[in-house]
Structures are given as structure tokens and as C-alpha cells.
C-alpha positions in Angstrom: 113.2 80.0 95.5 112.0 82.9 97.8 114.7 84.5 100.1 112.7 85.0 103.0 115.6 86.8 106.1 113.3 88.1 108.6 116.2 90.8 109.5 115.9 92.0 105.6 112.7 92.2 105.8 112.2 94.1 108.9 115.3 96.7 107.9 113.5 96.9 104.4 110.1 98.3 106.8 112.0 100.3 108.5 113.2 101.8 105.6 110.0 102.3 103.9 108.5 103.9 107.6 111.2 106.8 107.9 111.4 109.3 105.0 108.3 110.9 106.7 109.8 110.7 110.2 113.6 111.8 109.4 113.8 114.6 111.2 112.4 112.6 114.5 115.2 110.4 113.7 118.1 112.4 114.1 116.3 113.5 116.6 115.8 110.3 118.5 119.9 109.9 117.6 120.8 113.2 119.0 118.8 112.3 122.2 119.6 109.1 122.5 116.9 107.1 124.1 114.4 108.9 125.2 112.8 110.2 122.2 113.2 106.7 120.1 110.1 105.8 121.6 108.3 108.7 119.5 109.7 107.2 116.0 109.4 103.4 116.9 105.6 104.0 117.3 105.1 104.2 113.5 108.4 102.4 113.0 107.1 98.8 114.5 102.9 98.9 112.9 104.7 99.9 109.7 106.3 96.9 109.9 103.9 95.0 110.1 101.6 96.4 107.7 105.0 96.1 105.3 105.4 92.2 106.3 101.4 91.5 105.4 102.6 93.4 102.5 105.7 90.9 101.4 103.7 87.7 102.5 100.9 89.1 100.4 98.7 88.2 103.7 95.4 90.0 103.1 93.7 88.3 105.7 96.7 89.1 107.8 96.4 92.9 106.9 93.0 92.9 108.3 94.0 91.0 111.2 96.8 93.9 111.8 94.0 96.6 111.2 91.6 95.4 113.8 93.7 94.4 116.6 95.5 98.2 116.3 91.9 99.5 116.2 90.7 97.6 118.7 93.7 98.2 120.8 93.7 102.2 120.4 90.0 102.3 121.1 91.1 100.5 124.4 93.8 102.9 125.4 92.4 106.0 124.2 88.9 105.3 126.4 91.0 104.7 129.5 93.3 107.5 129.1 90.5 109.7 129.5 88.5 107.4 131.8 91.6 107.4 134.4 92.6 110.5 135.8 96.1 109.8 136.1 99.3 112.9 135.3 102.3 112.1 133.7 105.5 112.4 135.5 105.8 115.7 133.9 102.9 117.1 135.3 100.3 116.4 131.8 97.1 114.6 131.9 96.2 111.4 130.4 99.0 108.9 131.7 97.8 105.7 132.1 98.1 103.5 129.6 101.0 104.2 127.6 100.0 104.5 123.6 103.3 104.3 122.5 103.8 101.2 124.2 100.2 100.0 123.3 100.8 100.6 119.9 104.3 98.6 119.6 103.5 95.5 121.8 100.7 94.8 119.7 102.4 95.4 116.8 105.0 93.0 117.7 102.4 90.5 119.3 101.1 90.8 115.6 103.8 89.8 113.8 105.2 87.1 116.6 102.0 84.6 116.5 100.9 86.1 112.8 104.8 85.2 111.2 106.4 84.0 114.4 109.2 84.4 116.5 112.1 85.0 114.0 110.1 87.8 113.6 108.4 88.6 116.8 111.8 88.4 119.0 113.4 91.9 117.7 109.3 93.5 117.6 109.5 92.7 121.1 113.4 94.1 122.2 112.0 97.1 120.2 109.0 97.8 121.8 110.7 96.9 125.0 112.8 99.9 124.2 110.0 102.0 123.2 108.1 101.6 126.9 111.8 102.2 128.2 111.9 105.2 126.4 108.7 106.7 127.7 110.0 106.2 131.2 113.2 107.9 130.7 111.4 110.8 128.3 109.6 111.1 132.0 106.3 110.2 129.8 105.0 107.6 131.8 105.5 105.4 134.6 106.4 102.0 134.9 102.7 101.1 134.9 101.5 103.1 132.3 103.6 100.9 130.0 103.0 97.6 131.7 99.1 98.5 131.1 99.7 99.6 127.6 101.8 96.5 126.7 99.1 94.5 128.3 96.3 96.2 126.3 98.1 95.7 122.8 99.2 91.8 123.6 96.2 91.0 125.0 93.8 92.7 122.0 96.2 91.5 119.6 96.5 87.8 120.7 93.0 87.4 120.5 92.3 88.6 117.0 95.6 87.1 115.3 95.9 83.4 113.3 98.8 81.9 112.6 99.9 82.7 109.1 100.0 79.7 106.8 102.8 77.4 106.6 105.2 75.5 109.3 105.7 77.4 112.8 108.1 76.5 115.7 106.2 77.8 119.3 107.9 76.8 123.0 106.1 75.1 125.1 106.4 75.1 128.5 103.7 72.7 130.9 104.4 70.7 133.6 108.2 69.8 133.9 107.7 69.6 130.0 110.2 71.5 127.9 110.3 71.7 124.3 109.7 73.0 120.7 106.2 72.5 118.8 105.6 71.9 115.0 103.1 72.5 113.5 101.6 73.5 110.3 98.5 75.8 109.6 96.3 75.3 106.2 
């Protein structure tokens, strides 16, 4: 039998993502929020990339590879299509990559492995597009647009992964839990 703790498994990512980034680390811990932003955007696709990795999810891995390409291809053309400035004065604002980068890596492993493991993705990217705003990075919008851009990519390029999934559903005055299995 397989001992499968989504919490394990995301701490063992982590742990694998930060002996390159351990200086940003203390870092990020030394400035509290606003630079945690800058290691959570390797921290969150490395994840990912480590969880197609312990599923042995090939198709899943090229899923993940797409849907970041496609959604960096998005962001990068319309950070130097829009002329907006930072809050800090530098160009290219709008979107936020950071932000892009960690909603669809959470959106990735949410409908790819589900929510056990899409529900702390998404309070850590949430914290990454907080970050940006304190870091005086981006606005508010830059990382609504950039969370947009990676859900949006990423949700259309993603399966379910194999196996029995729990999704809310919400329609109508209907409220409730569905099961269902994917071959």
C-alpha cells in the first residue's frame, strides 16, 4: 500500500526546489513577505513537475509543460504589448509573471491531482500575487490578469489524472460533492 499525504508530498517538492534558491530564502524570511513571492515562483511549478514525478504521470508532465509555456508566451507578449509602469516606476507591469506562473501551477495540480492538492497551490500563489503588491511590483491588476492568464491556459490544457476525484458543484440551488472516476 502506497502512502499517498498530499502535505508530504508537497513539503518533499519544496524541498527538492530550494537548495538552488537558499539564499532567496533567507532572504524572503528576513523580509518577510514581500520577497516570498520571488522564491514561490520556482517553488509552486517545481511542485508540480515533482508531483508528475511521484504519480509517474508522463502525460501529466507534458500537460504541466504546455500549459506553463503556453501561459508564459501569453504574459511575456502582453507585458511588452501593454505599456503599463510598475508602481516603482519600471516598465513592463501588466500582467504579473510571478502570479502567472503560480496560479497555473496550482490550477495544474488542483484539476490534474485535485483539491487536497490544489487548496494550499492556491493560498500559496495567493500569497505570491500578495507579495508583488506589497514588494510594490505590481498592482492589484497586474496580478488579477496574471492569475487569470495562468488559470485560464492551464484549465484548458489539463485532464483529470486517473483514478477517483471529489469536485463541488455548485448549479442552481444545488449543492454538493461529485464522484467520479477517470480511466
Amino acid at each position: 500500500m502506497k502512502f499517498r499525504n498530499p502535505w508530504f508530498t508537497i513539503v518533499l517538492c519544496l524541498g527538492a526546489a530550494l537548495p538552488g534558491r537558499a539564499t532567496d530564502f533567507v532572504q524572503a524570511r528576513i523580509d518577510g513577505l514581500t520577497n516570498t513571492g520571488d522564491v514561490m515562483a520556482y517553488v509552486l511549478p517545481m511542485a508540480a513537475a515533482g508531483l508528475t514525478a511521484y504519480f509517474r504521470d508522463e502525460e501529466g508532465a507534458w500537460q504541466l509543460g504546455e500549459s506553463v509555456a503556453i501561459t508564459m508566451a501569453a504574459t511575456v507578449g502582453l507585458k511588452y504589448s501593454v505599456s503599463a509602469r510598475r508602481p516603482n516606476g519600471d516598465p513592463h507591469s501588466f500582467p504579473s509573471g510571478h502570479a502567472a506562473i503560480t496560479f497555473s501551477s496550482a490550477e495544474f495540480m488542483r484539476k490534474r491531482y485535485g483539491w487536497h492538492y490544489g487548496a494550499p497551490a492556491y493560498l500559496l500563489a495567493a500569497l505570491v500575487g500578495a507579495s508583488r503588491v506589497r514588494a510594490h511590483k505590481h498592482y492589484v491588476r497586474d496580478v488579477v490578469g496574471g492569475a487569470t492568464i495562468g488559470f485560464v491556459t492551464t484549465y484548458f490544457v489539463t485532464t483529470p489524472y486517473h483514478g477517483w476525484h471529489f469536485t463541488p458543484t455548485l448549479a442552481g440551488r444545488n449543492r454538493g460533492l461529485k464522484l467520479s472516476r477517470h480511466f
